[in-house]
N, C-alpha and C positions, 0 to 999 in steps of 0.2 A: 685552565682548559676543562678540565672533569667538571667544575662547579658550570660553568658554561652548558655545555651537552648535555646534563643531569636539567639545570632547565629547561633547556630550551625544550627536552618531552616533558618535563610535567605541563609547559605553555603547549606545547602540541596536543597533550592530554587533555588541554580544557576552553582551545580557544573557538570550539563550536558550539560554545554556551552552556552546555548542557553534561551534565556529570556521566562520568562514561567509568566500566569497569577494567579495571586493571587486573588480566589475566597472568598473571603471580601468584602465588601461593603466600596467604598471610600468614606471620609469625605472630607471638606476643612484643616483640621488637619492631615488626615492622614490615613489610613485604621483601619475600625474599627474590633477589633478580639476578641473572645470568653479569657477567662484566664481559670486554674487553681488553685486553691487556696491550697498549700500543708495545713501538718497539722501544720508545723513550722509559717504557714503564707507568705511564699514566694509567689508569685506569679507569674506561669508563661504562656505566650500567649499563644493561639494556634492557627497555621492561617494554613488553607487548599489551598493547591496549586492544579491545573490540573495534569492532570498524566504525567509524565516526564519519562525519562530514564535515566541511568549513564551510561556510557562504561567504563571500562576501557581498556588500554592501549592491543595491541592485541598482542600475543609472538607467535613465530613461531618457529620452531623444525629446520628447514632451509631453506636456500636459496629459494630452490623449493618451502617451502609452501611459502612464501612470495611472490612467484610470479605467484601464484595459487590463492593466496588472491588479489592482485591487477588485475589480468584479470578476475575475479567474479566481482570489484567492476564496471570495464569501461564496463561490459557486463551487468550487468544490469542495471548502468546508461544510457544506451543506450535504455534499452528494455522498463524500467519503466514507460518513458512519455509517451508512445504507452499503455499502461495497464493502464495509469491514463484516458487517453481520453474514451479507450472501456470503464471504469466501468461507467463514465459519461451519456454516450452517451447508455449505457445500460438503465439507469435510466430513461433518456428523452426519449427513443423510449417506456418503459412499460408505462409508461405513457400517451405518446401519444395514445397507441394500449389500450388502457384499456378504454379510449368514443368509441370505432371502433367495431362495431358490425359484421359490413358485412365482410368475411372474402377473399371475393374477392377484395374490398378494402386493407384489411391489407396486403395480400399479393401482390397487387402495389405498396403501398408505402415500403411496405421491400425490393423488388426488385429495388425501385428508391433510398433507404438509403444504399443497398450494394454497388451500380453502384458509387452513391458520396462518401463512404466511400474510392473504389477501385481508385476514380479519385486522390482526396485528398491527400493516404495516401500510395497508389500502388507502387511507384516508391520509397519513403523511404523505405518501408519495402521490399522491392528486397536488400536491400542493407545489409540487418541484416546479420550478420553471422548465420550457423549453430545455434549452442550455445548460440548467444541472441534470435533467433526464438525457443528454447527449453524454455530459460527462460521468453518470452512473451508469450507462451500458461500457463505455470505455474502462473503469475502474472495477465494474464487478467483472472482465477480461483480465485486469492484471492481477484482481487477487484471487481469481478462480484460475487463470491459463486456459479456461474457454471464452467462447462466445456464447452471449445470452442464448441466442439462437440453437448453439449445438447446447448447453442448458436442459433448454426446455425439451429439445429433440432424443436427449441422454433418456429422463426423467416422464417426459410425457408422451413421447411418440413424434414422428416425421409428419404426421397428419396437424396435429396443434402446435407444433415447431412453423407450420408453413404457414395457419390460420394468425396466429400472431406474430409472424414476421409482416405480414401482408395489412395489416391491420395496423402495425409499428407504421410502416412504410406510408397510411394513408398521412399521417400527423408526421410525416419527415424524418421518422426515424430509421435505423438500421438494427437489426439486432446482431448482425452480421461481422460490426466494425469490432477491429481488433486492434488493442491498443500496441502504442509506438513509442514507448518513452524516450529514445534517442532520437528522432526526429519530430514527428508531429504534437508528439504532445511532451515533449521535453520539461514543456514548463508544467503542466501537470502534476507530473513525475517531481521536479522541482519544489510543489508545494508539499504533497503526496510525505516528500521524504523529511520536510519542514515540520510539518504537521506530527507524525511520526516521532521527530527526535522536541518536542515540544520548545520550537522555537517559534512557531506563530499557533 
């Protein structure tokens, strides 16, 4: 029974592909872990791992969802390193802007962070499709907790927050949309967390 249970976590520990840290304190022997002491006397470990995911195996009804499922996954593998850089870059600008009192100040330097952002990064994202620029206002939402929209409103004013939502709006975007990883964009999120734990 112990030899049992002691597997079946280290299979737990590793059947989502992908090597995961064992929150245990390492010895020169070996990781040291907590037991349980049944009442028969057995004793079995117990070791806490990080949080992990399993997938399994993804089944499709047909042809078409299968190839509904592969154009989501090249579409937001496209979009994602774009929404991993804004969330970052989210972080270092509140922070920078959080010593900055003078607000004529703050809005130089966000003027001069759009203008490098635009130099940077202008010419990749001319190249998104439709569809990955649909899924980059969703994604730079789940790793900022805003919307593009309040973004630019935060950072540039309510007056170019309205200019570029309206402007979004002419080419069928929202800047507005806020993402849904339990519902709407579940699968998203799905990839999102695939991509993350380097499984696809």
């Amino acid at each position: 029974m112990k030899k049992l249970v002691f597997i079946l976590i280290i299979v737990l520990g590793s059947v989502s592909g992908y090597s995961q840290e064992i929150l245990n304190p390492r010895t020169e022997k070996g990781y040291e872990a907590r037991c349980i002491i049944s009442s028969d006397g057995d004793t079995i470990p117990v070791l806490y791992f990080s949080e992990f995911y399993v997938w399994g195996n993804r089944s499709f009804k047909n042809s078409d969802e299968a190839v509904a499922w592969n154009r989501l996954v090249r579409n937001v593998k496209k979009a994602y390193p774009y929404a991993k850089i804004a969330g970052e870059r989210f972080i270092a600008y509140n922070d920078f802007l959080s010593g900055i009192d003078n607000k004529r100040l703050r809005k130089t330097y966000m003027k001069k962070a759009e203008q490098d952002i635009q130099d940077e990064f202008g010419d990749q994202l001319k190249k998104l499709t439709y569809t990955q620029g649909r899924i980059l206002i969703k994604l730079i939402d789940r790793q900022t907790t805003n919307s593009s929209y309040d973004i630019v409103k935060m950072y540039r004013g309510g007056g170019r927050a309205f200019f570029y939502q309206s402007f979004a709006r002419i080419f069928g975007f929202n800047l507005k949309t806020k993402y849904d990883p339990l519902k709407e964009d579940a699968d998203i999120e799905r990839i999102v967390m695939m991509i993350e734990n380097g499984v696809i």
